[in-house]
C-alpha positions in Angstrom: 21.3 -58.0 83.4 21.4 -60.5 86.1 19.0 -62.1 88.4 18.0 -60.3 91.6 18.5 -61.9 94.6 17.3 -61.2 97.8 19.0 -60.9 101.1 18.6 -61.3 104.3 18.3 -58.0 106.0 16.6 -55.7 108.7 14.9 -53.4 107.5 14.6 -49.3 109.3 12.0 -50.5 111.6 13.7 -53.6 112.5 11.7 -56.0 110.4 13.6 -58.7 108.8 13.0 -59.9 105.3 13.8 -63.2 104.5 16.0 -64.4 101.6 14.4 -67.0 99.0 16.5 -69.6 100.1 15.4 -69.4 103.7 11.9 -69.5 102.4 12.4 -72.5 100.1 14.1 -73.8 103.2 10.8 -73.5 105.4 8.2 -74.5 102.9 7.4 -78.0 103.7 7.8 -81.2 101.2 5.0 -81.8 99.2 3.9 -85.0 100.0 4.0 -87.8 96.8 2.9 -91.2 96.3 6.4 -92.5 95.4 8.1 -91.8 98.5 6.3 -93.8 100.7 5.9 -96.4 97.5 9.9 -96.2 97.4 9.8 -96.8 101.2 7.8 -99.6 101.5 9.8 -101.4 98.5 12.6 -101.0 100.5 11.9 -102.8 103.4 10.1 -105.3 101.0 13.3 -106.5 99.9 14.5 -106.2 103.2 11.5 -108.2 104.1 12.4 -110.7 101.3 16.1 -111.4 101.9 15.1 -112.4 105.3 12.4 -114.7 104.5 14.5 -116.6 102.4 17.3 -116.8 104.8 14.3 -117.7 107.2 11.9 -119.7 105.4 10.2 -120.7 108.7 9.3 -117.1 109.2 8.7 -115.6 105.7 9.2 -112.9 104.3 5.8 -111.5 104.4 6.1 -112.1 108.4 9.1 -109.7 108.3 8.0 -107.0 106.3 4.6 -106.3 108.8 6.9 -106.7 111.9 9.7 -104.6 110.5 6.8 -101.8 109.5 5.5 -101.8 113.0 9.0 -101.5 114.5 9.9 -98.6 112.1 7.0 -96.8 112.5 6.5 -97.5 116.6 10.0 -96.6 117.4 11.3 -94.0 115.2 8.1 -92.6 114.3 6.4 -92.0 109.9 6.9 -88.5 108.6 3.8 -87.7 107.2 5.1 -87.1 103.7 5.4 -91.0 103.4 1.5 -91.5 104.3 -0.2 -91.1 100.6 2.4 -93.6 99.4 1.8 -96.2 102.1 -1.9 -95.6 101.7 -1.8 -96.4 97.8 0.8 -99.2 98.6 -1.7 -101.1 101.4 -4.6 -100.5 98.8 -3.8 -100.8 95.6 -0.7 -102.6 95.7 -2.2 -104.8 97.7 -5.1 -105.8 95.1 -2.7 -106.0 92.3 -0.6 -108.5 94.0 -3.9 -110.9 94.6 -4.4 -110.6 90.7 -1.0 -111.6 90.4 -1.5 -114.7 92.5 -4.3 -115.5 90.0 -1.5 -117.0 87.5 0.1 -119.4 90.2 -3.6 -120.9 90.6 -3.8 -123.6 87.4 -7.8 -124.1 87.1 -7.1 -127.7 86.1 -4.0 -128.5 88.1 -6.1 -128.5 91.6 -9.1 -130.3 89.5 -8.7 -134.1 90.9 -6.8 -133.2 94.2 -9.0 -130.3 94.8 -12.5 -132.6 94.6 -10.7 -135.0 97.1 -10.0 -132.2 99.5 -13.0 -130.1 98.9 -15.1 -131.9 101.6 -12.6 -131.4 104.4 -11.6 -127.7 103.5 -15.3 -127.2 103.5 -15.8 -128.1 106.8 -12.5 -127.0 108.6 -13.8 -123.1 106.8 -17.1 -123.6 108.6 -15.9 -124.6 111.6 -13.4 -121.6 111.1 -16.2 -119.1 110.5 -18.3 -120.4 113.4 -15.6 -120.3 115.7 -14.3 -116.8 114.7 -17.9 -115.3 115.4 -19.4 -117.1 118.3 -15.9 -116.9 120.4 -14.8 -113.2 118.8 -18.5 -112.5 120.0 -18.1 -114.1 123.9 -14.5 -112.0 123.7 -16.1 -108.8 122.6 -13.4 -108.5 119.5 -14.9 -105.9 116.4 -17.0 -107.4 114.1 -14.4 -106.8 111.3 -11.7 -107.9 112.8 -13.4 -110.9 113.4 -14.2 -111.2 109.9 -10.5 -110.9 109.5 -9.6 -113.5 111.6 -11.6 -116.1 110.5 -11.3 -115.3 106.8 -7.6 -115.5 107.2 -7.7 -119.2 109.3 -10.4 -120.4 107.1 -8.7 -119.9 104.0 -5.4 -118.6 103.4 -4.2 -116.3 105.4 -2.9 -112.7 104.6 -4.0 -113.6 101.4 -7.6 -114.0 102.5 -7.1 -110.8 104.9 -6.1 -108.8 101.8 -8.8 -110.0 99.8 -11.8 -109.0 102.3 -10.1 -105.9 103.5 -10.9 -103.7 100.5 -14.4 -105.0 100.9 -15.5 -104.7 105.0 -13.1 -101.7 104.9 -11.7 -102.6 108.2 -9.0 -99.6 110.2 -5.7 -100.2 109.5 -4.7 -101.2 112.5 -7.4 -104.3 112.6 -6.0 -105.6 109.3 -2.3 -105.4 110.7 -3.4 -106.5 113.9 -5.7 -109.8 112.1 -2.4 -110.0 109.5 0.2 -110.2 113.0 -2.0 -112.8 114.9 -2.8 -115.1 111.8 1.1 -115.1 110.9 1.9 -115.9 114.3 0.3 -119.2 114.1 1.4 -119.7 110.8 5.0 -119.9 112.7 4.0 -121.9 115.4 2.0 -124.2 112.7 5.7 -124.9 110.5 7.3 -125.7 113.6 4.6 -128.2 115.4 2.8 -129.9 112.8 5.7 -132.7 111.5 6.2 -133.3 114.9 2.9 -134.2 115.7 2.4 -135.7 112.6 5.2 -138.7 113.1 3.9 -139.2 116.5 0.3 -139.8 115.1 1.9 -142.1 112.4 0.3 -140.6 109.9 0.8 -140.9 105.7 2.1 -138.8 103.9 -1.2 -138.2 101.8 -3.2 -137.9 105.4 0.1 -135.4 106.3 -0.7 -133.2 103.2 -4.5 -133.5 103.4 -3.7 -131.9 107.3 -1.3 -129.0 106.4 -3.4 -127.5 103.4 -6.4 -128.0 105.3 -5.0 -126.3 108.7 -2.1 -124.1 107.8 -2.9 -120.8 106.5 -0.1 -119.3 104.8 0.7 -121.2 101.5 4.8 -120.6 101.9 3.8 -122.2 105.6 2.4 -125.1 104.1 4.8 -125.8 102.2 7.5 -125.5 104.8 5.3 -127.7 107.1 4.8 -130.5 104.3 8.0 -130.8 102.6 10.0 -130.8 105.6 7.4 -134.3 106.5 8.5 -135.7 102.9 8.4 -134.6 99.1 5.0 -136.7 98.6 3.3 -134.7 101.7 4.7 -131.7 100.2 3.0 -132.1 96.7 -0.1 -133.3 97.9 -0.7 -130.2 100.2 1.0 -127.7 98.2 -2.4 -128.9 95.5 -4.9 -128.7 98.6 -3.8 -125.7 99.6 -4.3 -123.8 96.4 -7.7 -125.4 96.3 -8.8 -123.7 99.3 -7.0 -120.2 98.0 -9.8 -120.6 95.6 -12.6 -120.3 97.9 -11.3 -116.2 98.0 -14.0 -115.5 95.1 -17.0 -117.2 96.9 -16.1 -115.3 100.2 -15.6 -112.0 98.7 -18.4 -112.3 97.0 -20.2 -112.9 100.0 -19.2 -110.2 102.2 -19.9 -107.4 98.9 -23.8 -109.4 99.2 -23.7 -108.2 102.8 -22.3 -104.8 101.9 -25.2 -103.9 99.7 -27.3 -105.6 101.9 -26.0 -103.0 104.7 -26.2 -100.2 103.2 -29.4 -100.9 101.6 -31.2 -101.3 105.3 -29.3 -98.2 106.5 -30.7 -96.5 103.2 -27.7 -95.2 102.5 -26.6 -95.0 98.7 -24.8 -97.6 97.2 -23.6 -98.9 93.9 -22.9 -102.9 93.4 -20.8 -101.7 90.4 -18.8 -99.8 93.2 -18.8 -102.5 96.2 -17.7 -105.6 93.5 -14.1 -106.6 93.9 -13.0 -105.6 90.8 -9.3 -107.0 91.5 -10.9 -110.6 92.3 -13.0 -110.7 88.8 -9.1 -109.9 87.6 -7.8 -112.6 89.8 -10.1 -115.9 87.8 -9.3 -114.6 84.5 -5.6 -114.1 85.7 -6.3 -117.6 87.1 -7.6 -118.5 83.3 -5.3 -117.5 81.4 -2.8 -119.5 83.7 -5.4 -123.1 83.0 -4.8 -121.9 79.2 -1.3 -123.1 79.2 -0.3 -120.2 76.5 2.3 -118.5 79.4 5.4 -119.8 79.0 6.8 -121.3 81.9 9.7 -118.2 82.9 6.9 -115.7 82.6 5.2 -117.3 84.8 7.7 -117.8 87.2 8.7 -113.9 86.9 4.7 -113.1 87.7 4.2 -115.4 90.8 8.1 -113.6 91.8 6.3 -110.4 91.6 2.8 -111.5 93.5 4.6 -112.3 96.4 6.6 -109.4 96.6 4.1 -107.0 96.0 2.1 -108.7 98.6 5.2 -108.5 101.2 5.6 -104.8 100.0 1.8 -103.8 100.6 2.1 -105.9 104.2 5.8 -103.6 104.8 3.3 -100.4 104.1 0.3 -101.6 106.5 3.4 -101.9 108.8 4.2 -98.5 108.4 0.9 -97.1 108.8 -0.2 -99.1 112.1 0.4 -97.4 115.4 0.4 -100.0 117.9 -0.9 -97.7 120.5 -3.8 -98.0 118.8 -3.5 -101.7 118.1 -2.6 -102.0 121.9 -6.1 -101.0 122.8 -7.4 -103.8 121.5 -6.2 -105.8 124.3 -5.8 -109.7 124.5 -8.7 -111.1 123.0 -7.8 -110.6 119.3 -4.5 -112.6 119.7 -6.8 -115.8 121.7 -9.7 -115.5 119.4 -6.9 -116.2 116.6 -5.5 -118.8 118.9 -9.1 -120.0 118.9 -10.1 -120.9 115.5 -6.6 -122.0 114.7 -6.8 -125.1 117.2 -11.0 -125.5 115.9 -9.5 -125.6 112.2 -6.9 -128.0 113.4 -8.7 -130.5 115.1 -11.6 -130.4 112.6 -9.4 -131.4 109.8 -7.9 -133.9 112.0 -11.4 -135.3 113.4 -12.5 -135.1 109.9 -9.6 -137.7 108.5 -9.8 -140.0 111.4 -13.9 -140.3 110.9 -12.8 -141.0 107.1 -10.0 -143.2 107.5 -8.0 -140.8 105.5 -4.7 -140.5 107.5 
């Protein structure tokens, strides 16, 4: 006996009954975390094609600007959103544990206690900046935080770190994730040129990019393009100051319980800890062991960055820039801001030392 199937049909009174196709036609898709997970890992490698075909850009710069144009011109069904969610979340942590093996505890050792005075006081003067001018400006307090944490130390990286902590909107993080990149551009293209016309060495070159560039693949563009020495030097300086993501994160989850404490709302330390960053030294310790062979370790810095491009294509996705448009000027000049304090700070810094 075979299936029964019903047809479309009016009925006596004139009501229709509707077939079980029809129906299965209507019923909306159930939204799953793997569509918007494929998605966003599709403009990733997009994202990552480009950036190596543009190095001067990067692919981490194309995947947010390709999300934003995706999603502000042709619009985000919202069976995508729980995907993109996960992806600028969780993907997002895993790829900052990932980085954890590309930091060698006793590679940046020597360079790192060289440079540790003048990264310490290009971050303050970062920090300062980002609050007393993001406070004249009126920007949000978080997205300040963003800002500054992203100049001061390494950019998206530094953005991604704090975000799960401050829990900022999504539109502040793409927003503090677009303006830092910007000058991360402007930074490749400007700083060997000012460098030959201040004379300065290559050591005093490399000391100035990892200092004053945010984005490590910017640095490195900056540096090696000024000469092989520079490029070494600032590539080690540079991952120094990545380091300083523990301290600040641990920072802003003080002020978090601090907050909610006063507000006398609940709150759980074991909660508010960065779990991820705790993963991120012993990733980073395991890495000082020496035990990883070198391919694997190449495969697992591969696969930070492009989950880290692939979480940045998702907060793409998710950001309406209607929203992001209210926020108006001052964002983009506060960024604009602590990039030229950072930059002369480092400079001011090495001239007072003799260093360059």
């Amino acid at each position: 006996m075979g299936a029964t199937t019903v047809h479309s049909s009016a009925s006596a009174d004139g009501v229709k009954v509707t077939s079980a196709k029809e129906q299965q036609k209507d019923t909306p898709r159930k939204p799953s975390l793997w569509q918007g997970i494929v998605l966003a890992a599709g403009l990733a490698v997009v994202a990552t094609v480009l950036g190596n075909w543009l190095p001067t850009v990067g692919g981490p710069v194309f995947a947010i600007l390709l999300g934003l144009m995706i999603r502000n011109t042709m619009g985000m069904m919202p069976v995508f959103q729980p995907g993109l969610v996960f992806s600028s979340k969780k993907v997002l942590q895993w790829s900052i544990i990932a980085l954890g093996f590309g930091l060698s505890l006793n590679q940046v050792v020597q360079t790192g206690l060289e440079s540790l005075w003048v990264t310490l006081i290009t971050m303050a003067a970062a920090f300062i900046v980002a609050a007393v001018l993001g406070r004249m400006l009126g920007v949000p307090d978080k997205l300040r935080t963003l800002i500054g944490a992203g100049t001061a130390i390494c950019g998206g990286s530094a953005i991604a770190a704090v975000a799960p902590i401050i829990k900022p909107e999504e539109h502040e993080t793409a927003f503090a994730i677009s303006t830092i990149f910007l000058f991360n551009v402007v930074a490749v293209l400007v700083f060997p040129f000012f460098g030959h016309f201040l004379n300065m060495s290559d050591v005093g070159f490399g000391l100035w990019a990892g200092t004053a560039i945010n984005d490590t693949s910017s640095v490195v563009a900056a540096a090696y393009s000024y000469s092989t020495e520079a490029g070494d030097y600032a590539t080690v300086v540079k991952l120094t100051r990545a380091t300083f993501i523990i301290p600040i994160c641990l920072f802003y989850v003080f002020l978090e319980v601090r907050r909610q404490k006063k507000e006398g709302t609940g709150f759980s330390i074991t909660r508010l800890i960065p779990w991820f960053i705790v993963w991120f030294v012993v990733a980073s310790a395991v890495r000082s062991t020496g035990l990883l062979p070198a391919e694997l370790l190449s495969v697992l810095q591969f696969l930070a960055k492009f989950l880290m491009v692939l979480a940045l294509a998702a907060i793409g996705l998710s950001s309406n820039m209607r929203v992001m448009a209210k926020a108006g000027w001052q964002p983009v000049v506060l960024g604009l801001g602590v990039w030229v304090a950072v930059t002369l700070t480092s400079l001011a810094v090495q001239q007072y030392s003799g260093a360059w």
